[in-house]
C-alpha positions as CSV (number, residue, x, y, z in Angstrom):
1,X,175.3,-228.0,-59.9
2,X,172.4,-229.4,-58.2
3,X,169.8,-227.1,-57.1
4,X,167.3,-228.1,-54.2
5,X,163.9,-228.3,-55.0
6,X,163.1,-226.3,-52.2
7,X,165.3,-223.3,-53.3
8,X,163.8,-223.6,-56.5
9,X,160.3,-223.2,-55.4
10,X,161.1,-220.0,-53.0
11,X,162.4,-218.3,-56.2
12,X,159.4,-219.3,-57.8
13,X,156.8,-217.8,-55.6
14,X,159.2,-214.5,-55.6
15,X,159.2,-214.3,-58.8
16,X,157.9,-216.7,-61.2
17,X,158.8,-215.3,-64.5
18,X,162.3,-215.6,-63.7
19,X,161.8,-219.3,-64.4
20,X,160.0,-219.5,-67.5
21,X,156.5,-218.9,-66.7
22,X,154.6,-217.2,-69.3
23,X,154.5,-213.0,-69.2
24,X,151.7,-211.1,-68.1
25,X,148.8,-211.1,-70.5
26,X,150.7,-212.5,-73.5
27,X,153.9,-212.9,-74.7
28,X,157.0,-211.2,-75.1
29,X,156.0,-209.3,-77.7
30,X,153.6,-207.1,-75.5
31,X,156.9,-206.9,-72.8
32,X,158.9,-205.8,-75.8
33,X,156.1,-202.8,-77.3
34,X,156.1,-201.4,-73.0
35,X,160.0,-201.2,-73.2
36,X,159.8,-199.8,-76.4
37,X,157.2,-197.0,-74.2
38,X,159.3,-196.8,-71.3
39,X,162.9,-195.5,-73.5
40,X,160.9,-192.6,-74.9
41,X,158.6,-191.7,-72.1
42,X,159.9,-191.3,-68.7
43,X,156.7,-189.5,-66.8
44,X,157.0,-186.8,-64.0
45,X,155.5,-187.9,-60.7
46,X,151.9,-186.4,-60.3
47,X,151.2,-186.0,-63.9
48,X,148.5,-187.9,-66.0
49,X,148.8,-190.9,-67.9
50,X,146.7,-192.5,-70.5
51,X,146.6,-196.4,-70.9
52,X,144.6,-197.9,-73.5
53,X,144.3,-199.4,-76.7
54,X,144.7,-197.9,-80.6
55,X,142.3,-195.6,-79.7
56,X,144.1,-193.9,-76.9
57,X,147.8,-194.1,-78.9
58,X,146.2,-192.5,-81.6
59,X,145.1,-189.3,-79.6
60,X,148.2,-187.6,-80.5
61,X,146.6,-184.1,-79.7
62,X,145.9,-185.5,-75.8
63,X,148.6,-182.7,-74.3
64,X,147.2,-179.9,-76.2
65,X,143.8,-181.1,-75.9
66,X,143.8,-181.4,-72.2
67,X,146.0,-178.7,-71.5
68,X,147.3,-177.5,-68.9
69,X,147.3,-180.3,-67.4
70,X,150.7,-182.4,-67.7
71,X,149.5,-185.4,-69.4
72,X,151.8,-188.8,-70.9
73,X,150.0,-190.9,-73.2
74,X,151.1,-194.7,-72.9
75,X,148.2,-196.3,-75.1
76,X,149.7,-199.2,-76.9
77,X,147.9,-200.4,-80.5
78,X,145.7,-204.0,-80.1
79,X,145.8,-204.2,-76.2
80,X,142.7,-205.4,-74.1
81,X,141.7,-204.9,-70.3
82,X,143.6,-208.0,-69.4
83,X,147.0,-206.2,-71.1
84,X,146.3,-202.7,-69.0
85,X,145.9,-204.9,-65.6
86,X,148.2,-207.6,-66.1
87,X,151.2,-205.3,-67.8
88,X,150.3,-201.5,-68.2
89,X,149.6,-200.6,-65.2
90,X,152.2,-202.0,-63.1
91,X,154.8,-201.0,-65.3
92,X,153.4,-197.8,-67.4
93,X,151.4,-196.3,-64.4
94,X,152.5,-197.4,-61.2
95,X,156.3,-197.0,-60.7
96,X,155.6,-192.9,-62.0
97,X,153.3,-192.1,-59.3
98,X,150.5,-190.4,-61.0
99,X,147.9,-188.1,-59.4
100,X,145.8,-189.8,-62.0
101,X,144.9,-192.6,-64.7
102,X,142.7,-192.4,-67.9
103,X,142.5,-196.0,-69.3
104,X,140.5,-196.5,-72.4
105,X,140.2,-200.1,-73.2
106,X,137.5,-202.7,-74.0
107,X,136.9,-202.1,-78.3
108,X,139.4,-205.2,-79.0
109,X,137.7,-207.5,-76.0
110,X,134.7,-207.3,-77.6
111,X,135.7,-207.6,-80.7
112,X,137.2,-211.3,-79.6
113,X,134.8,-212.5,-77.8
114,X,135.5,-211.7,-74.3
115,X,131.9,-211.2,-72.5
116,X,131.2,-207.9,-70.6
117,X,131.4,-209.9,-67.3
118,X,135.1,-210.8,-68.5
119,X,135.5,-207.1,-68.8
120,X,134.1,-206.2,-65.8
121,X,136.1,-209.1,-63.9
122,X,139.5,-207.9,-65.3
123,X,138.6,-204.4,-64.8
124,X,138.5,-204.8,-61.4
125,X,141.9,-206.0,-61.2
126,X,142.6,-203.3,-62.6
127,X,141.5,-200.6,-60.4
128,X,142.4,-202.9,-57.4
129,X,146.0,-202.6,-58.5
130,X,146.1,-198.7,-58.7
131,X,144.2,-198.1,-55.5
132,X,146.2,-200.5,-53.7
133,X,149.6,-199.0,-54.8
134,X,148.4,-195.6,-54.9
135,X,145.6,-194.4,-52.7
136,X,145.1,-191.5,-54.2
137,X,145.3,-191.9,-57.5
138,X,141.9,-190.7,-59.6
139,X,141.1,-193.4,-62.4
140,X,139.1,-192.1,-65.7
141,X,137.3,-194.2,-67.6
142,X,135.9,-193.9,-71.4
143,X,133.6,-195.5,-73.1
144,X,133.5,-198.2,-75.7
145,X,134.3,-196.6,-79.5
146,X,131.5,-197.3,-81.3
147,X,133.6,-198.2,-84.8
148,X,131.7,-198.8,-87.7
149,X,131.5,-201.7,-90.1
150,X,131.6,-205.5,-88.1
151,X,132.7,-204.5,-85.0
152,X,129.0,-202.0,-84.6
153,X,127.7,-205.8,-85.1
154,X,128.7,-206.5,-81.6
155,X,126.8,-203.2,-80.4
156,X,124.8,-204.6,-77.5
157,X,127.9,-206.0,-76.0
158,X,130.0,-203.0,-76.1
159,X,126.7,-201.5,-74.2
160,X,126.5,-204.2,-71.3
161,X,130.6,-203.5,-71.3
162,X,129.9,-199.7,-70.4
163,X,127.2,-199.7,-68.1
164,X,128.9,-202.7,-66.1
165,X,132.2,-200.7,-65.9
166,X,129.9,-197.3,-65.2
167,X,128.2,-198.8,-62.7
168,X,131.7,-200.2,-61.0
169,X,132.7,-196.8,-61.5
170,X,129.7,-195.1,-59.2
171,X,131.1,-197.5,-56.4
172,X,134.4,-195.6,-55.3
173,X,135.0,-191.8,-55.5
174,X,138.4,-191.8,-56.9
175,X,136.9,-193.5,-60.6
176,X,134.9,-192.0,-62.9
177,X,133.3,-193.4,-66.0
178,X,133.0,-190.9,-69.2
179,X,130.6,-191.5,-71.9
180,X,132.9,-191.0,-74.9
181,X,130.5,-193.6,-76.7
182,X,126.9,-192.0,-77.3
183,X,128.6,-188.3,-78.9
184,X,130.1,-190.9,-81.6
185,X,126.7,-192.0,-82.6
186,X,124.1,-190.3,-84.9
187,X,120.6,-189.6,-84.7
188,X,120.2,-193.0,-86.4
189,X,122.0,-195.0,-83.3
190,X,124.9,-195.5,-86.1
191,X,128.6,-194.3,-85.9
192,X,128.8,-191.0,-87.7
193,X,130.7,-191.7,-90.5
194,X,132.5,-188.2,-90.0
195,X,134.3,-189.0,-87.3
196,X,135.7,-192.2,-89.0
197,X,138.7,-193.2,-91.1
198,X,136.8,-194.6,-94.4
199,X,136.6,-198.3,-94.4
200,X,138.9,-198.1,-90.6
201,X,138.1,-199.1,-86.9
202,X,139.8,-195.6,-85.8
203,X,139.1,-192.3,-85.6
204,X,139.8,-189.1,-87.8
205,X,140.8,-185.9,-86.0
206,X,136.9,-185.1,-85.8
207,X,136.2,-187.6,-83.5
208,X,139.1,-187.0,-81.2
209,X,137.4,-183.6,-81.1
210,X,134.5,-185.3,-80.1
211,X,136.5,-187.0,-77.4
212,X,138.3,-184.3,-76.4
213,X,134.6,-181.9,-75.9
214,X,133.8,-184.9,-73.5
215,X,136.8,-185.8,-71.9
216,X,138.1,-182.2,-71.0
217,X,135.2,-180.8,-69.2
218,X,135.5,-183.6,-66.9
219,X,139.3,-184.1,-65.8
220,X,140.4,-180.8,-66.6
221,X,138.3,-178.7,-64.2
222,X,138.6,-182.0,-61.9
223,X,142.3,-182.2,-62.1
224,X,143.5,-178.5,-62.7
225,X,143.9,-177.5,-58.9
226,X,146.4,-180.6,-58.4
227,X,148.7,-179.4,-61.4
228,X,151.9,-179.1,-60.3
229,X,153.8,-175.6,-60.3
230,X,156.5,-174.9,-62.6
């Protein structure tokens, strides 16, 4: 059966993944490790989700940590900015309504050579997305891991990275940036090796303590009031 070209242009602009066009930000693969989130995590409206990178999916203390709040932690391992606003946040965030967001991502952008303007750029999108689909939605930001070994080579980048996304941050109310970089670092301006799987990128329990000392002042005593009643 012949199909007009016309018809096959409307269903095109509806929805152009339906014919073929490349997924958001990647591949199936990264469509495939978000279903894989979605059939064990199925958030209540006006909780707290986290988005982000290894570093978020390895804060496996997050509910405890932040307590009481209700908190769901959707970080997926290797993602970048471009991954959380092309495919995390319309389909890990959005459709469950959160009150709020905390997105850590940015460590594997730098490490590939994506500039902090790139960052900045796709961060935008980002926060674009959440305000537009949920107005009152509260976006939290963290700072930039400062792993050791070759990726504190690229140290002034992940710097630029932070301050542009602080400074985006200052612009709007609803977003605030957390410095969950400059407690990781040592008298020295090096990672403390203490908080640091040996010869690893990622952090041992002692630095999400470090996070958490950081994190929880912040969006607990910001977020407490809105916690829904049992």
């Amino acid at each position: 059966m012949n199909i007009p070209v016309a018809l096959l242009l409307f269903t095109f602009a509806l929805n152009p993944f339906a014919m073929g066009a490349p997924t958001p930000a990647g591949n199936s693969k990264w469509e495939a490790l978000v279903q894989k989130k979605l059939t064990v995590s199925s958030p209540k409206p006006d909780a707290i989700i986290c988005i982000g990178s290894s570093h978020m999916e390895r804060w496996k203390t997050v509910t405890t940590d932040l307590a009481p709040l209700t908190v769901y932690n959707h970080g997926i391992g290797g993602s970048t900015m471009k991954h959380a606003a092309e495919l995390f946040i319309p389909k890990l965030a959005i459709p469950f309504k959160p009150r709020a967001v905390i997105l850590y991502e940015g460590s594997n952008d730098i490490n590939a050579g994506v500039t902090p303007e790139q960052i900045l750029e796709r961060f935008k999108e980002l926060h674009r997305q959440i305000h537009n689909a949920l107005p009152k939605t509260r976006l939290y930001v963290l700072g930039i891991v400062p792993s050791p070994g070759k990726r504190f080579n690229k140290w002034e980048a992940i710097q630029q990275a932070n301050q542009a996304i602080k400074q985006e941050c200052a612009t709007e109310p609803w977003m605030k940036f957390i410095d969950t970089t400059t407690p990781l670092l040592g008298a020295d301006g090096q990672p403390k090796a203490e908080y640091f799987i040996p010869e690893d990128i990622h952090m041992l329990p002692e630095g999400y303590k470090v996070w958490t000392g950081v994190i929880a002042p912040v969006v607990v005593e910001a977020e407490k009031e809105f916690e829904p009643k049992p």
